[in-house]
C-alpha positions as CSV (number, residue, x, y, z in Angstrom):
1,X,4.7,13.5,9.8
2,X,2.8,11.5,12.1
3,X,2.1,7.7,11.6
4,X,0.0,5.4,13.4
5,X,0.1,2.0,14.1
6,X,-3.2,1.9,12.1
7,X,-1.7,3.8,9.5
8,X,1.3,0.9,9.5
9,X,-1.3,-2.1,9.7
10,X,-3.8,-0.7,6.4
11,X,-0.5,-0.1,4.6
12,X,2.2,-2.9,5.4
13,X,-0.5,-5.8,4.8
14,X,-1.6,-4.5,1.2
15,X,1.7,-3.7,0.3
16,X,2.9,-7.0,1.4
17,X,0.5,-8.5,0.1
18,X,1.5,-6.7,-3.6
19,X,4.9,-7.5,-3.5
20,X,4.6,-11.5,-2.7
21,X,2.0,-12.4,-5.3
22,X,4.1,-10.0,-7.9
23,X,6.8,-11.9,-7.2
24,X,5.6,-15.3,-7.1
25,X,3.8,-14.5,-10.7
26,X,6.9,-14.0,-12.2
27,X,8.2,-17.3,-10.8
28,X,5.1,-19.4,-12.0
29,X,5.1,-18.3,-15.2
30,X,8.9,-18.9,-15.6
31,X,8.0,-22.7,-14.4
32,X,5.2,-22.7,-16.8
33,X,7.4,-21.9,-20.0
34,X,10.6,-24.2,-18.8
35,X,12.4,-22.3,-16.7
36,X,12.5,-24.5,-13.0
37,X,15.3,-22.0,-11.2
38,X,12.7,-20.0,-8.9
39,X,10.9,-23.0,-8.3
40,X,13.7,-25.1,-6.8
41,X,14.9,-22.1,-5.4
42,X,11.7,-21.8,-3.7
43,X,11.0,-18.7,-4.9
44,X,7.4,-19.3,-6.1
45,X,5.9,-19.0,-2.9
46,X,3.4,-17.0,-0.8
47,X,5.6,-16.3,2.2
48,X,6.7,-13.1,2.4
49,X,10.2,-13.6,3.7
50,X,11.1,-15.5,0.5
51,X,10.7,-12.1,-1.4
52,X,11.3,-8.7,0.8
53,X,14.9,-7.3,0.7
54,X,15.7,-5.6,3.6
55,X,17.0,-2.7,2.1
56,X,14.3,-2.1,-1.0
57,X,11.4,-3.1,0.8
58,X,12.1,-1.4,4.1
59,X,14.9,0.9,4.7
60,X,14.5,2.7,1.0
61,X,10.7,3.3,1.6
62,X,11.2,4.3,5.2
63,X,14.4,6.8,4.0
64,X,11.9,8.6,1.5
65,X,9.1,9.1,3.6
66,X,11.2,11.0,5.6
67,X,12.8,12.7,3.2
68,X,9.3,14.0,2.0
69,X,10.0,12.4,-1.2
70,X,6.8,13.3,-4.1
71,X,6.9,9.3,-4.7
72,X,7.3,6.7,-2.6
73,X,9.7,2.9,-4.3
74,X,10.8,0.2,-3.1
75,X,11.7,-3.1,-4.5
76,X,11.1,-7.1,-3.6
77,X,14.2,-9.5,-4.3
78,X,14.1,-10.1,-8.1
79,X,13.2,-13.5,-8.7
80,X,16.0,-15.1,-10.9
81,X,14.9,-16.7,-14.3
82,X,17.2,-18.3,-17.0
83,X,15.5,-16.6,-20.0
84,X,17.9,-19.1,-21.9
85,X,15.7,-22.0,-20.5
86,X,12.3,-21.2,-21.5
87,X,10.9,-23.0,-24.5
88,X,10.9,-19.5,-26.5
89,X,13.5,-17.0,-25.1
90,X,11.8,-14.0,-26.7
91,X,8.3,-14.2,-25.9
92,X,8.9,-16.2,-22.8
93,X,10.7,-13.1,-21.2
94,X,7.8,-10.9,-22.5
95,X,5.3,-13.4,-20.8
96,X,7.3,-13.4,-17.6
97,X,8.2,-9.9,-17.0
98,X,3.9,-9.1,-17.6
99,X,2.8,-11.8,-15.0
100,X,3.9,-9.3,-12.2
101,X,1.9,-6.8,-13.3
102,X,-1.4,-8.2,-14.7
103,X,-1.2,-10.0,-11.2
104,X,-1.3,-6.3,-9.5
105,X,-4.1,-5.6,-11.6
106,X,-5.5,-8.7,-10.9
107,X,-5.4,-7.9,-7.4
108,X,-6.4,-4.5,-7.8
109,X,-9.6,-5.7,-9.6
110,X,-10.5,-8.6,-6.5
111,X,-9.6,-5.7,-3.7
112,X,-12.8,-3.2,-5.7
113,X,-15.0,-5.7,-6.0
114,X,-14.7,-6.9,-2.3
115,X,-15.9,-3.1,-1.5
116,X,-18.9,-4.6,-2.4
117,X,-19.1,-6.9,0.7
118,X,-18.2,-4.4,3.7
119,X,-21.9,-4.6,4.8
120,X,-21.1,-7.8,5.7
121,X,-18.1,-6.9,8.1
122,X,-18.8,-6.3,11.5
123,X,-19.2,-2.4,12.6
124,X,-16.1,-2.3,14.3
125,X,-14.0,-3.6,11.4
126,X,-15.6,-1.9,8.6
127,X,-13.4,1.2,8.3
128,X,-10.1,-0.7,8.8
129,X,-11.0,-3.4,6.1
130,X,-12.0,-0.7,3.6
131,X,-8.8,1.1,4.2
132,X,-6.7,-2.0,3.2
133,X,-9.0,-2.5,0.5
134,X,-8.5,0.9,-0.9
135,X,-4.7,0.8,-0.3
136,X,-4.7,-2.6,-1.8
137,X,-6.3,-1.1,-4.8
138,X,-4.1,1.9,-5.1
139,X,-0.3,0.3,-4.2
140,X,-1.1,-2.6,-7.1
141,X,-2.5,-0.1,-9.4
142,X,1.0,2.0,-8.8
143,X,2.7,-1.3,-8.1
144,X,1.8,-2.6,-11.8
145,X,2.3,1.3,-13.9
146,X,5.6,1.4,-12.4
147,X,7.3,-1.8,-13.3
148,X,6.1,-0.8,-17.0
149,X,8.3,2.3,-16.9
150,X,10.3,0.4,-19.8
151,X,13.7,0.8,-17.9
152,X,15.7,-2.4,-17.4
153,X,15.7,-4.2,-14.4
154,X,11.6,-3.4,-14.0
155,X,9.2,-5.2,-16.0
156,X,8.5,-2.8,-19.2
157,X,12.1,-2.8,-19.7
158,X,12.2,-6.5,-20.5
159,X,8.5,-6.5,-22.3
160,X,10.5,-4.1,-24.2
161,X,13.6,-5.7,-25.1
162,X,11.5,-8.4,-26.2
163,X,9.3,-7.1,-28.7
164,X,11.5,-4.3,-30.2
165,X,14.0,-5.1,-33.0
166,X,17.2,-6.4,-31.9
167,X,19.0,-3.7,-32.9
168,X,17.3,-1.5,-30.2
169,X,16.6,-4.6,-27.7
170,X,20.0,-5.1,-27.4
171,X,21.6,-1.6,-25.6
172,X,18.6,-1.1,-24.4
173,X,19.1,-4.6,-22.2
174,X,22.5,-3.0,-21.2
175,X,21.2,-1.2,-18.7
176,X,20.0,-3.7,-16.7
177,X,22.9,-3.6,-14.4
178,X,22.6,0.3,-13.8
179,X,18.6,0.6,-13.9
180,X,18.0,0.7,-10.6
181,X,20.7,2.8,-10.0
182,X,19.4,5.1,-12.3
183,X,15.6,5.3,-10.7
184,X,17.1,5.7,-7.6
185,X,19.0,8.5,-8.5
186,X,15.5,10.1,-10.2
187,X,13.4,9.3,-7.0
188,X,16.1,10.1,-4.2
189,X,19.0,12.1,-5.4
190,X,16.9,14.9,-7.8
191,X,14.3,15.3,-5.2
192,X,16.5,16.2,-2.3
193,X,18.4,18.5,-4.6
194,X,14.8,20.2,-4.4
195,X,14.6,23.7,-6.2
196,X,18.1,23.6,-7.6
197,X,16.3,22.3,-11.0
198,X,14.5,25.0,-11.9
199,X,13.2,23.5,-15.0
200,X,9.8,24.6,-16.7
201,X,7.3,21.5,-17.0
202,X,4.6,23.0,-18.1
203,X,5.4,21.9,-21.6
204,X,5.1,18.3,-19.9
205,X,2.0,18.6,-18.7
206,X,0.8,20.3,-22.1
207,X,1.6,17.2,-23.4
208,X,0.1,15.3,-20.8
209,X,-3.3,16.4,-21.7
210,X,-3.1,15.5,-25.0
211,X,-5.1,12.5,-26.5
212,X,-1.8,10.6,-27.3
213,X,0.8,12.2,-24.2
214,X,1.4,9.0,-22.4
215,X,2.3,7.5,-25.6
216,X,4.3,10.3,-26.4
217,X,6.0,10.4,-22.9
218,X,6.5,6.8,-22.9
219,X,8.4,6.8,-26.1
220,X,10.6,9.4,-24.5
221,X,11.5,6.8,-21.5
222,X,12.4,4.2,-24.1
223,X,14.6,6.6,-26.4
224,X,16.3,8.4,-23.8
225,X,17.6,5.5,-22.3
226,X,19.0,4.2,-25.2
227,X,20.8,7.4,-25.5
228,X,23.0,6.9,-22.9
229,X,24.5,10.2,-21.5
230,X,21.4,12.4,-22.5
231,X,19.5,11.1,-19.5
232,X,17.9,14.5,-18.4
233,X,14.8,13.5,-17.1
234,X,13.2,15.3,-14.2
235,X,11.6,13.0,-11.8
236,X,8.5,15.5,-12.3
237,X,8.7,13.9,-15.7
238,X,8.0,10.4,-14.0
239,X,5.8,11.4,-11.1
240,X,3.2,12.8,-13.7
241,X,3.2,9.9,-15.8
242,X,2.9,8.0,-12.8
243,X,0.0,9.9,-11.6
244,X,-2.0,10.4,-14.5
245,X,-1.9,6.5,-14.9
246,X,-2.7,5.5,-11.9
247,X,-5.6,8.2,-11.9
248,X,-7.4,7.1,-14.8
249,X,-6.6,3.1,-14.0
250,X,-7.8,3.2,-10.9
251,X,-11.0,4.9,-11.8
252,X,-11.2,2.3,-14.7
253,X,-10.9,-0.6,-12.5
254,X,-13.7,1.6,-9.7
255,X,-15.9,1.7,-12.4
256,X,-15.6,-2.4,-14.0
257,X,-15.6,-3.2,-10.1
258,X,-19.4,-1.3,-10.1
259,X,-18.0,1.4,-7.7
260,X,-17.6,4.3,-10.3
């Protein structure tokens, strides 16, 4: 696999880009409904430094590239919030863990509509800022379905232990500590172990095409979790749910944006 310095400059920037404003969204908002610790921390901020982990931002990206991995994660440095000390625990935690994402989006949506004002970019520069555009477009749009996979430490997981019943809410937040040990095992360990799972997806996809599959699939990623040792999930499971969302997103925000 051969990459280019171009390659690195239209994909570090957007990404970069991604991460910092995701991170600094879930910081504002926190400071917004009570909860000062990333703002005296300095955590709500646009420099980049204050939020890439070395590992999860660069060496975990970089080790499945070249493992040829079907999907590509990485993580920023979580920003730390005292749920305890926002004005409404429940629903502040909801708000919070959402600001990442809808700023992706948000992102996403400014990125397509700039495609709009290439004819105004010098000849020479054209093609590399509609590259980053594109790429900015694509890595929020995956940026934003991903952290709604509702598996705790991302984002879904705490939108969803704060709107389900306590009952469920409660195990389900658990996990937290072994979430991203769990993801990493779906996106590293199960790929490199390659055609040893020989299990038949199609009924996955069947499902996929269905009016109400996502739902459907969803649901499973919130039950299965809670069942503790029955986590058999293929990461096919996940890359088609990933895929199929960020198809029809992206072509939802191409087509707002006037590009469709």
């Amino acid at each position: 696999m051969n990459i280019s310095p171009y390659d690195i400059s239209v994909w570090v920037l957007p990404l970069v880009f991604a991460i910092t404003f995701h991170e600094a969204a879930h910081g504002f908002v926190a400071h917004q409904l009570g909860d000062k610790t990333a703002w005296e921390l300095g955590r709500v901020s646009f420099n980049p430094l204050k939020h890439i982990d070395p590992f999860g931002t660069l060496v975990l990206p970089a080790m499945l590239l070249l493992a040829h991995s079907p999907f590509l994660f990485g993580y920023a440095k979580p920003v730390p919030v005292n749920f305890r000390a926002l004005r409404n625990p429940r629903i502040g935690m909801v708000l919070v863990a959402l600001a990442g994402p809808a700023t992706n989006i948000a992102l996403a949506l400014f990125a397509a509509a700039s495609f709009h004002l290439l004819p105004l970019v010098p000849a020479s520069a054209a093609q590399w800022v509609a590259d980053n555009l594109k790429n900015t477009v694509v890595i929020n749009v995956v940026l934003a379905i991903f952290n709604m996979l509702p598996i705790p430490p991302l984002d879904g997981g705490r939108v969803a232990v704060g709107l389900l019943p306590r009952w469920l809410g409660l195990p389900l937040s658990r996990l937290e500590p072994y979430g991203m040990l769990i993801l990493i095992g779906f996106l590293i360990v199960l790929p490199l172990a390659g055609s040893q799972f020989g299990l038949n997806l199609d009924v996955i996809s069947a499902i996929l095409l269905e009016p109400y599959g996502m739902l459907i699939l969803i649901g499973f990623l919130i039950v299965l979790p809670l069942a503790g040792s029955q986590f058999g999930l293929n990461l096919d499971v996940i890359s088609a749910i990933l895929r199929t969302s960020t198809g029809y997103l992206i072509r939802l925000i191409l087509v707002v944006t006037g590009n469709g």
